[in-house]
Each structure stands twice: as C-alpha cells, then as structure tokens.
N, C-alpha and C positions, 0 to 999 in steps of 0.2 A: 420424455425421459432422456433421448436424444439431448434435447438442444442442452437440458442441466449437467450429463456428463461434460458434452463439451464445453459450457463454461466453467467445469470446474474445474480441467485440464487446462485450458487457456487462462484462468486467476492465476495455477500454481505456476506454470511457467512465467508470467507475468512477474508474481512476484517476489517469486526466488535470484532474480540476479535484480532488482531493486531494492529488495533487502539486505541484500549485502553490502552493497554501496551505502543505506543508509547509514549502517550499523557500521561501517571505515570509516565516512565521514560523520560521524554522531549528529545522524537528522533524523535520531528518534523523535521528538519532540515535535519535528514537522509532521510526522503520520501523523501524531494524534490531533496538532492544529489541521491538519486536512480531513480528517473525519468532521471537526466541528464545523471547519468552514462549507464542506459537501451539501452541510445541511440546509444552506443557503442556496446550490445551484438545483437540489432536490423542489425547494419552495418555489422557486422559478418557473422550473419546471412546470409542475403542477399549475400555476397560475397562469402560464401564457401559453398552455398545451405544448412545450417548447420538446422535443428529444432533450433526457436530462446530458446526454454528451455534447449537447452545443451549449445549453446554461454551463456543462463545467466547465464547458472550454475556457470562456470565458472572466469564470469564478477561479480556475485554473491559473489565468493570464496573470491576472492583479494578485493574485496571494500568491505566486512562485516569483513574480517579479518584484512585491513589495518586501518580501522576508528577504529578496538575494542583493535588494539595496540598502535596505537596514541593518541585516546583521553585524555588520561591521559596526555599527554604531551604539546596537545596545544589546549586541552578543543573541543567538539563534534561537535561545530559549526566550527572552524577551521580546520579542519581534513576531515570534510564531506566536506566543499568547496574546501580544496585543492585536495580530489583526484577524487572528481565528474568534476571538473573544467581539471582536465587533460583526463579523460575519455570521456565529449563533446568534449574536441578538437579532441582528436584522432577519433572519430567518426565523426566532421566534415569534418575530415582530409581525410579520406576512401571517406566519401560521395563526395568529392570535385575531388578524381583519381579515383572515379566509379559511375561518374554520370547515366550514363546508367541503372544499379542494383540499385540504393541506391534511393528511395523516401523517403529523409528527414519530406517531408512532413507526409505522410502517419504512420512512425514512434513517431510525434511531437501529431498526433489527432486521431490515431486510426481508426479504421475502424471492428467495429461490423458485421458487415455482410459476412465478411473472417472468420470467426469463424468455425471450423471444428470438426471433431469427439476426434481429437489427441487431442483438444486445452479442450476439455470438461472433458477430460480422466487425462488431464493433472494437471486441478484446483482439480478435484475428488482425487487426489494422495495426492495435496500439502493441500484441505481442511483436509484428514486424519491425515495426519501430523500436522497442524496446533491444532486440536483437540486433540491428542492424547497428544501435547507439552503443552498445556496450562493445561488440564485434568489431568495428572502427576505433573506438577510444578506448579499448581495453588495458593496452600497456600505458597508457596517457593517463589514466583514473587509476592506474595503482602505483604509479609516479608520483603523483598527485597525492594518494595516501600518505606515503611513504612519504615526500620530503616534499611540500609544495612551493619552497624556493626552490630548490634546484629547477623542478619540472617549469617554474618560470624562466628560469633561466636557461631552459634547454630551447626555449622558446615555445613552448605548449601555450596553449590559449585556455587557461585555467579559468578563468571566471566564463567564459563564451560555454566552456564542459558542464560547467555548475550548473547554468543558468538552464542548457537543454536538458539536465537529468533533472532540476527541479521541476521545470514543465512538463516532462515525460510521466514523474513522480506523483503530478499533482492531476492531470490525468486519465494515469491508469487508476488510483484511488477516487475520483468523481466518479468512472466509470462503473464499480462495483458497488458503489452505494445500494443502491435500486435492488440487488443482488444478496450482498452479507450485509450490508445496514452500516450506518457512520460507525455507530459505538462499536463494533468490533470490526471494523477494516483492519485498524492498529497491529490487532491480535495477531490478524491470515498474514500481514505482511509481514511481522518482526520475527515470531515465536518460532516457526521453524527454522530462520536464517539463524535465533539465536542458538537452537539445538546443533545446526549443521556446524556452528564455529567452534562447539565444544570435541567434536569428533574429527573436522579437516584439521591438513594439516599446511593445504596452500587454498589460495583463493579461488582458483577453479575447480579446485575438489568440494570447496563451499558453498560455491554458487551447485553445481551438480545436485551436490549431499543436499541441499537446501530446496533443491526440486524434487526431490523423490520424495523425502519428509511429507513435505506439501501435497503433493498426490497420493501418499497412504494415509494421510488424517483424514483429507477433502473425502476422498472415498471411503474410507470408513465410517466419517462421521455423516454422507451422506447414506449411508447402508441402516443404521442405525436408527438414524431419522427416520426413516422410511418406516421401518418396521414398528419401531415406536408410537410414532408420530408426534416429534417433539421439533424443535426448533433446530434449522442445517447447523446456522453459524456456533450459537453456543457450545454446539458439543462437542465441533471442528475445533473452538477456540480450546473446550476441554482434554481432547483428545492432545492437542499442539505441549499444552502445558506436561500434561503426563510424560509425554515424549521426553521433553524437555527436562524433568527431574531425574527419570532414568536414568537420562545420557548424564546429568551433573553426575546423578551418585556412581554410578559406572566409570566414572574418570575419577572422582574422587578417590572408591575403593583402591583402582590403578595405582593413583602415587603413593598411598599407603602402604601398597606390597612391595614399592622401589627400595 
C-alpha cells in the first residue's frame, strides 16, 4: 500500500505542471497520441522482457521528435494522429503474433496494484526532471506562451524548450502506462489542469491549484477503489470530471450574480 500511495503522489505532481503547459501550448491532442503510441512500448515491453521505461524511452524518442518536426508541416493534430495511428497498429500487430505475452487489455486500463519499487524510483527520477525543466525554463515557457516571437527574439531557444518538454511529456506518460493504463493517462493528466484553470487566476496558482486537485481525486478515488473494489483509474478519471463540473457551474453561477 506503501509503494501505490507514493506513486500516486509522484503521477500528481508529475502531472500537474505538465498539464498546464500542455493545455498553454494546446498539446491536448499529443496526450491522447501518447496514450496510443505507449501501447506500442507496453508490447515491447512484454515481448523482449524489456523494463517498459527503457521501451518508452525509446518509443518516447521517435514520437516526440517525429511530431516536433512535422508539425509545422501538417499542423500538431495531424502529425500526432498520423504517427500514434501507426504506433497502435504496430502494437496491435505484436499483440495479435504474441498473444500469449501481450495482455492488450491490461496495457489499455492499468493495473495499480503491479506497482513496484523500480516503478516508484522511476517517477522519483522523471518528477526530478520534470521540476528542475520547469524551475529553469519557467519565465522562458510563459514568454513563449504569451508571444513566441518576441521570446525568439529575446533570444530564448524555443524550439530546443519544445523539444525537451515533449520528451519529458512523452516520458512521463510511457511511464504510467503499466500503472492507470493508455486509455485513461489523457484523463489523470488534462482533467485536473483543466479544473485548476477555471479557478487560477495566474499560472503558478494553476500549476499548485492543479496538484492539489490531483492528489484529492488520486486519493479519493484510490479510497474508494479499495473499498469497493472497482477499478483506481476510472473512478480517479470520474471523480476529476465531477470536480471539473462543479468548478464550471460555480463560476458560471459567479458571472451571473456580476
């Protein structure tokens, strides 16, 4: 029970300040191609008994650095489906000549309770990293928002910034596959960042507001589960969404009474 607190603690700080950069720079579209592509380094995995955080390294390398050279060319929703879309095939393509090894399933919803000491050691590396990328490039990523010619011309190294948050991005997302599962990674990473934007009112209050969210759903919905014994991720992804309505109608009421 140990080791699943503490990776639930280390996903939400993990991806409470990656969510919010998603969501400034609009790379919704990449979480969900990196869920599907995950499911390729998940297959790997399995098949060559690999740690799945070296398969995603890997899987990691070619889809953050094939979307951050394409996009320009056929725009970031284009580029994220064309090579996540080739990444589930070939993944179901393994799973289909290794049925025996390959639990597609398992891959698709996660399973919290496989959580081990490597898998704790492992978010503890990428939360360092994650921290130390935003903590250095902080003011330079929301220059960058905010107007990305100027911050070119201030001489910021804008596409070099991209390029290590998509890799950081792509990951810390392999990493939790194993963990909440491809098809809801999307959920744990956006859903609270999008709750915390409707209540901040600057981006360090959002990145904050967007980890605490995260740590009262994760723990609620692991509380729950338990008792239950239903499924971590879905009811974390249910818990996120409720959140997330409340906070809409609670602010909508707000301008009403202006």
């Amino acid at each position: 029970m140990t080791l699943i607190i503490l990776t639930i603690i280390l996903i939400s700080l993990i991806f409470a300040p990656l969510g919010c950069i998603s969501l400034w720079k609009k790379y919704v579209y990449f979480g969900d191609g990196l869920s599907h592509a995950s499911l390729l380094a998940g297959s790997i995995s399995v098949i060559i008994n690999l740690p799945i955080i070296y398969a995603g390294f890997v899987v990691a390398m070619i889809f953050a650095i094939l979307v951050f050279m394409l996009k320009n060319h056929s725009g970031n929703g284009a580029i994220v489906i064309l090579a996540s879309s080739f990444m589930l095939s070939a993944a179901l393509i393994l799973s289909y000549m290794n049925p025996l090894q390959i639990n597609i399933t398992n891959l698709l919803f996660g399973d919290i309770l496989s959580t081990t000491l490597e898998d704790v050691l492992t978010l503890s590396i990428i939360l360092i990293l994650v921290i130390s990328f935003v903590g250095y490039f902080y003011n330079q990523i929301i220059l960058i928002i905010v107007n990305r010619d100027i911050a070119q011309i201030k001489g910021i190294k804008v596409k070099t910034i991209e390029l290590v948050f998509l890799l950081i991005l792509s990951l810390s997302v392999f990493s939790t596959i194993k963990i909440v599962g491809a098809l809801l990674v999307t959920s744990i990473l956006l859903i609270p960042t999008m709750t915390a934007r409707i209540i901040s009112s600057a981006p360090t209050q959002m990145i904050i507001n967007s980890a605490i969210i995260a740590l009262l759903a994760n723990f609620l919905g692991l509380t729950i589960s338990f008792y239950l014994d239903i499924p971590v991720t879905p009811i974390i992804t249910i818990i996120n969404t409720i959140a997330f309505v409340l906070a809409y109608l609670i602010s909508w009421a707000k301008k009403l009474t202006l």
